[in-house]
GUROVO-991545 format. One record per residue (C-alpha): residue in one letter; y, z, x. Coordinates in steps of 0.001 Angstrom, whole numbers, plus 524288, in hexadecimal, padded with zeros to 5 digits. Each point is the difference from the previous one (the first is absolute). Example, Ala and Ser with C-alpha at 12.3 -4.5 7.8 and 13.67 -1.06 7.14 Angstrom:
2
+------+-------+-------+-------+
: rest :     Y :     Z :     X :
+------+-------+-------+-------+
:    a : 7EE6C : 81E78 : 8300C :
:    s : 80D70 : 7FD6C : 8055A :
+------+-------+-------+-------+
END
This chain:
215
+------+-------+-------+-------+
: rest :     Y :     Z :     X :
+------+-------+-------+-------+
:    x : 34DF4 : 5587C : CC97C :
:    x : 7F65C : 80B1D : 7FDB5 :
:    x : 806EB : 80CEC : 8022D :
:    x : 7FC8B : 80B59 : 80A3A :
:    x : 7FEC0 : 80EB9 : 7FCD6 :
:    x : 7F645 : 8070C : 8058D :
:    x : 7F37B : 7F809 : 80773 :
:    x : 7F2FA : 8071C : 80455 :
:    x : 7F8E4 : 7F578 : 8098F :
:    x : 7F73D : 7FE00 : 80873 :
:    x : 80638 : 7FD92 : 80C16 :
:    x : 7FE1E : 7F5D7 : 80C11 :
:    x : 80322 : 80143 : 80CCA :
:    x : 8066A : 7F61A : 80860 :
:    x : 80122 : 80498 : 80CDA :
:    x : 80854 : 7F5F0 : 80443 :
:    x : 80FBE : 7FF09 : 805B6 :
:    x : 80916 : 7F44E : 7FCD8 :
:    x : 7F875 : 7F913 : 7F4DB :
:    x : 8060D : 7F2F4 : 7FD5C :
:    x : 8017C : 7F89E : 7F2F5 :
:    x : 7F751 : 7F588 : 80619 :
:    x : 7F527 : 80A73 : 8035B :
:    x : 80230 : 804F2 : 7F1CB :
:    x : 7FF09 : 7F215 : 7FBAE :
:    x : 7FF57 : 7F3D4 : 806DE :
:    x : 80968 : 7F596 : 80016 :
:    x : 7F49E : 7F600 : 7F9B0 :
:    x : 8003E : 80786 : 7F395 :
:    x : 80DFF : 7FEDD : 7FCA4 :
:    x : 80114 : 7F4C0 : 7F88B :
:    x : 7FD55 : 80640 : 7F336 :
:    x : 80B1B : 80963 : 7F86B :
:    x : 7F77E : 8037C : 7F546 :
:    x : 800C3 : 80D46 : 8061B :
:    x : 7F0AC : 80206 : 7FC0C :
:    x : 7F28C : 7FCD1 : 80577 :
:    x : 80513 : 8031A : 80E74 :
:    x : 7F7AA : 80CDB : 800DB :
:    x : 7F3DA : 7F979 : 806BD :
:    x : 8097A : 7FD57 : 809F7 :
:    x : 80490 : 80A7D : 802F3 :
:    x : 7FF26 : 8020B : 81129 :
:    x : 7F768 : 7F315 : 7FF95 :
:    x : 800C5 : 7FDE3 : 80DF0 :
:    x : 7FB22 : 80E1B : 8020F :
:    x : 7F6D2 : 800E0 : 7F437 :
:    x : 7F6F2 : 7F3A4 : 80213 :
:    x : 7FB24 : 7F8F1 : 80A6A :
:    x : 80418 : 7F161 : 7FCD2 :
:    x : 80ABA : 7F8C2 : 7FDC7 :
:    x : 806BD : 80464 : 7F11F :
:    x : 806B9 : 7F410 : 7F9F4 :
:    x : 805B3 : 8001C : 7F182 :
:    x : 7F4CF : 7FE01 : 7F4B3 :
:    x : 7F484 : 803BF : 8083F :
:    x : 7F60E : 80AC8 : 7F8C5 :
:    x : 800A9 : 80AB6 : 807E0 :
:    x : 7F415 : 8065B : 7F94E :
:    x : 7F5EA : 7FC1A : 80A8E :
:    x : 8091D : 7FE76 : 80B98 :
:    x : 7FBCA : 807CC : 80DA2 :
:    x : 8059B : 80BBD : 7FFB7 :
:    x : 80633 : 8069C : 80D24 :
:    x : 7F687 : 80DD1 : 7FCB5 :
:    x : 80A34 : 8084F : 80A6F :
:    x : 80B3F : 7FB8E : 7F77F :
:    x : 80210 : 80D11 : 7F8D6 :
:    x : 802A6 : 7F968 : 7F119 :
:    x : 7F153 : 7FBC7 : 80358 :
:    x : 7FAD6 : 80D69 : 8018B :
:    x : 7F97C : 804B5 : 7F53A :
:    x : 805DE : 80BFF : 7FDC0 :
:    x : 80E0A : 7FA3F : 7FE9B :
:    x : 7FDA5 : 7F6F3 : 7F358 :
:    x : 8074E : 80120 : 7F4D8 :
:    x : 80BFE : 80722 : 80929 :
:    x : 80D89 : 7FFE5 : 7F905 :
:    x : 8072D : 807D8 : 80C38 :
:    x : 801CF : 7F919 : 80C9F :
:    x : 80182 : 80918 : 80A99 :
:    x : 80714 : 7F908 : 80D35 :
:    x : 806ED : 80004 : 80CBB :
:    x : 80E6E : 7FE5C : 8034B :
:    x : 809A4 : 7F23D : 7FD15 :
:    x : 7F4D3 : 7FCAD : 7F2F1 :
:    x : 80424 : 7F2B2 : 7FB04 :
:    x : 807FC : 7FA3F : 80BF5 :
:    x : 80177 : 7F0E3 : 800E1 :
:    x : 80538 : 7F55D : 7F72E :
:    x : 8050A : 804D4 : 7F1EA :
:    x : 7F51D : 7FAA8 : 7F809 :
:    x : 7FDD3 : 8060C : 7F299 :
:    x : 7F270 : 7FCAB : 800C8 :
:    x : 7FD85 : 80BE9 : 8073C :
:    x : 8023E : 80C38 : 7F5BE :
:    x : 7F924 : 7F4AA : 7F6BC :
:    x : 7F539 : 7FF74 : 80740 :
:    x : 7FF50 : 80EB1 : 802D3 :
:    x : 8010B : 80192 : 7F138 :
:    x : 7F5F0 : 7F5FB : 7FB33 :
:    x : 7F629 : 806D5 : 809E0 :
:    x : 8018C : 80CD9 : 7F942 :
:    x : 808B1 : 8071B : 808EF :
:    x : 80AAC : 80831 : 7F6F4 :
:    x : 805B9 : 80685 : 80CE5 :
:    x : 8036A : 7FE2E : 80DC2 :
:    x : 8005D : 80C44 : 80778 :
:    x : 807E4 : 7FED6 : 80EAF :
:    x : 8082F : 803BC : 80B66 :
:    x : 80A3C : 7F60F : 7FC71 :
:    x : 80045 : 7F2C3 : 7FA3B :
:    x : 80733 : 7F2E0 : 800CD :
:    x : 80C74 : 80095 : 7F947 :
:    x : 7FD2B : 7F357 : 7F7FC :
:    x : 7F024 : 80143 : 7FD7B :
:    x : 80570 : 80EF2 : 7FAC8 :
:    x : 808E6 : 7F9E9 : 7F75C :
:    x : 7F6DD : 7F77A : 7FB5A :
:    x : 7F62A : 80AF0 : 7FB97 :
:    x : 80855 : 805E7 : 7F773 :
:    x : 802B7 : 7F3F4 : 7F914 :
:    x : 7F107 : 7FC7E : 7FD66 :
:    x : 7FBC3 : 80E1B : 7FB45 :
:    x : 7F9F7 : 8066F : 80F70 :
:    x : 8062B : 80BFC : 802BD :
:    x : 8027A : 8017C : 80EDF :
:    x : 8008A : 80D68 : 8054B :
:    x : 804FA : 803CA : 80DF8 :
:    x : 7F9F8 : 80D58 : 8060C :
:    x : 803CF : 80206 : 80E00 :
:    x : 7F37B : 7FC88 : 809DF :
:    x : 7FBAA : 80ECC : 801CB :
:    x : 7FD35 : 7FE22 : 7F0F9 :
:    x : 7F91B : 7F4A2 : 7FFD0 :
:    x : 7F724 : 80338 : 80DCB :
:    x : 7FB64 : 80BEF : 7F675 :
:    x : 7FE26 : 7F6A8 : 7F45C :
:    x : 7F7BE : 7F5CD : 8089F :
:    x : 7F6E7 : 80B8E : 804F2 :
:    x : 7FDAD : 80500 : 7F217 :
:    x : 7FF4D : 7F082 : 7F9EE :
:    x : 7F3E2 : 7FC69 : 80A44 :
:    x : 7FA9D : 80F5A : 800BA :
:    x : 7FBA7 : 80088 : 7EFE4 :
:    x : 7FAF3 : 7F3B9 : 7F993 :
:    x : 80662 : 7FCCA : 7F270 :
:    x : 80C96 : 808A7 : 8054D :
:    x : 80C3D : 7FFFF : 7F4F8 :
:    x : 80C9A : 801A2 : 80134 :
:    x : 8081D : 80189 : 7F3EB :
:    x : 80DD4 : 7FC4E : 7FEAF :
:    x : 80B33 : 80405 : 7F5EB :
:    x : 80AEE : 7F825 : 800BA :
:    x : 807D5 : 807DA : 7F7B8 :
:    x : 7FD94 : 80B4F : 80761 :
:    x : 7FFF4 : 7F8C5 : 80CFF :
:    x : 7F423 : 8070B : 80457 :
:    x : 7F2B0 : 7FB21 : 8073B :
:    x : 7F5C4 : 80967 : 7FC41 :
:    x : 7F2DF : 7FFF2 : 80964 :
:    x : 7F483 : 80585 : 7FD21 :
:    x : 7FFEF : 80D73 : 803D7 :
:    x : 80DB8 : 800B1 : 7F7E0 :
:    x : 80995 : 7FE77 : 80B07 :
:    x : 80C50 : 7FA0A : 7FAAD :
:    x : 8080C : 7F428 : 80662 :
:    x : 80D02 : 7FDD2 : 7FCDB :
:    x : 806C2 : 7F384 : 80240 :
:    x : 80C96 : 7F9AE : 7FDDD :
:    x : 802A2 : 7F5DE : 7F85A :
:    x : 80D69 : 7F97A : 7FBB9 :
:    x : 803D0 : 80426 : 7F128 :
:    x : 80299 : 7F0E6 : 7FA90 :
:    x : 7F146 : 7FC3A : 804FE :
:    x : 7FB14 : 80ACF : 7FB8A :
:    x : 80526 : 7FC9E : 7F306 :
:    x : 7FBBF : 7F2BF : 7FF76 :
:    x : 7F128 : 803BB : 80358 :
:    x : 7FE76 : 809FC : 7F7A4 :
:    x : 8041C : 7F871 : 7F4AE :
:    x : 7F982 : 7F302 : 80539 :
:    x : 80E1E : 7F78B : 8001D :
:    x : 7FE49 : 7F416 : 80945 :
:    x : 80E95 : 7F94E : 8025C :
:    x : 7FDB7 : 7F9FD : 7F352 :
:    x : 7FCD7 : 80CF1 : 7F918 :
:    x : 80C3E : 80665 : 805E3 :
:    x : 807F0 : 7F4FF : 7FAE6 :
:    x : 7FBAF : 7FECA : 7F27E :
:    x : 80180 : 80E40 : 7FE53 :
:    x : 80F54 : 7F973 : 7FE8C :
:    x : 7FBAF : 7F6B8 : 7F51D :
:    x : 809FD : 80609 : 7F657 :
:    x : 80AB6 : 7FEF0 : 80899 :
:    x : 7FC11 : 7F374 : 804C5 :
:    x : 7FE47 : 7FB14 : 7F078 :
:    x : 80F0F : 804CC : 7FEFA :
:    x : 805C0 : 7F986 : 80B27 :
:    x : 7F99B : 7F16F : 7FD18 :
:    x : 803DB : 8018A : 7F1AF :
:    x : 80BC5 : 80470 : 804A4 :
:    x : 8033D : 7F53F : 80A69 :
:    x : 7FB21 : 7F5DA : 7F401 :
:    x : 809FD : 80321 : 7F5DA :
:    x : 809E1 : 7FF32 : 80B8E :
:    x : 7FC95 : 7F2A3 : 80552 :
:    x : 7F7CF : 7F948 : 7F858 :
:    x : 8026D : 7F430 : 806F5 :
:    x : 7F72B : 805D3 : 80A2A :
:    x : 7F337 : 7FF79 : 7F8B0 :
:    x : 80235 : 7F2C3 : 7F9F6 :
:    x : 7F481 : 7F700 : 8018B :
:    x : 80078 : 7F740 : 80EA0 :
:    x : 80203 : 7F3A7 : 7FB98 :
+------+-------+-------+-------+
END
């Protein structure tokens, strides 16, 4: 998992309350696990104006042009800015995958779904909470300047605009650990090889029996 320190991006504003996991990704497109390729997409209902269905090329598919990813002046964003309850719905991974793929390296809201905010941490997103007064100020400045920044130090757990007003937000210590230094479950785990190394050698010279060959 790539780590997170400190992100200057464009950012993209979705002016939106109680984005579900199906918005964020439709149902069709979950038959895949490969985690990639799910960036094109990304809001499909909301983002073209046909019918999405797994393996289609969405390189010359109508595009919805009010459908602010569309606009111009938003491409290439790596901060999503958004309403209250981001992520609601069913539990599917997909989402933060597709989120990811897209380009998007942060999720900036009111409040989240529990199990979607879970999920970001574990694919690499880093999703920040600032209370709605906040983000009303941060939706005026995103669609007031064209090619508006924000840029965020997790470390410091700071949101820097442009004019150098700093942000803090909270974020829980063992997440922040993980992102920083880019450990998925996996990563967390195998930081335990050693001990891990000791315990199977261990439970081997004990009961060998146990790792005889199944016959």
């Amino acid at each position: 998992m790539q780590a997170f320190t400190v992100l200057t991006g464009l950012v993209a504003p979705l002016d939106r309350a109680n984005v579900d996991t199906d918005a964020i990704i439709p149902k069709q497109f979950l038959k895949s696990i490969s985690r990639l390729g799910f960036g094109p997409n990304l809001f499909d209902e909301w983002r073209y104006l046909d019918h999405g269905e797994p393996g289609m090329d969405c390189t010359n598919r109508p595009k919805n042009p009010d459908f602010v990813l569309n606009q111009a002046r938003y491409q290439g964003a790596e901060i999503l800015i958004t309403r209250q309850n981001f992520g609601c719905g069913s539990s599917r991974e997909h989402a933060p995958w597709a989120l990811l793929d897209y380009g998007f390296r942060c999720v900036i809201a009111p409040s989240f779904a529990d199990i979607f905010f879970n999920n970001c941490f574990k694919n690499g997103i880093l999703p920040i909470v600032l209370d709605n007064s906040v983000m009303d100020g941060l939706f005026a400045e995103t669609e007031a300047a064209e090619g508006y920044t924000l840029t965020v130090d997790l470390a410091a757990q700071i949101v820097t605009t442009p004019n150098g007003r700093s942000i803090h937000f909270e974020v829980d210590p063992a997440r922040k650990h993980t992102l920083l230094n880019g450990l998925d479950d996996i990563g967390q785990t195998l930081q335990q090889r050693d001990a891990i190394k000791a315990y199977e050698d261990r439970r081997r010279a004990e009961k060998p029996w146990l790792f005889g060959a199944v016959r």
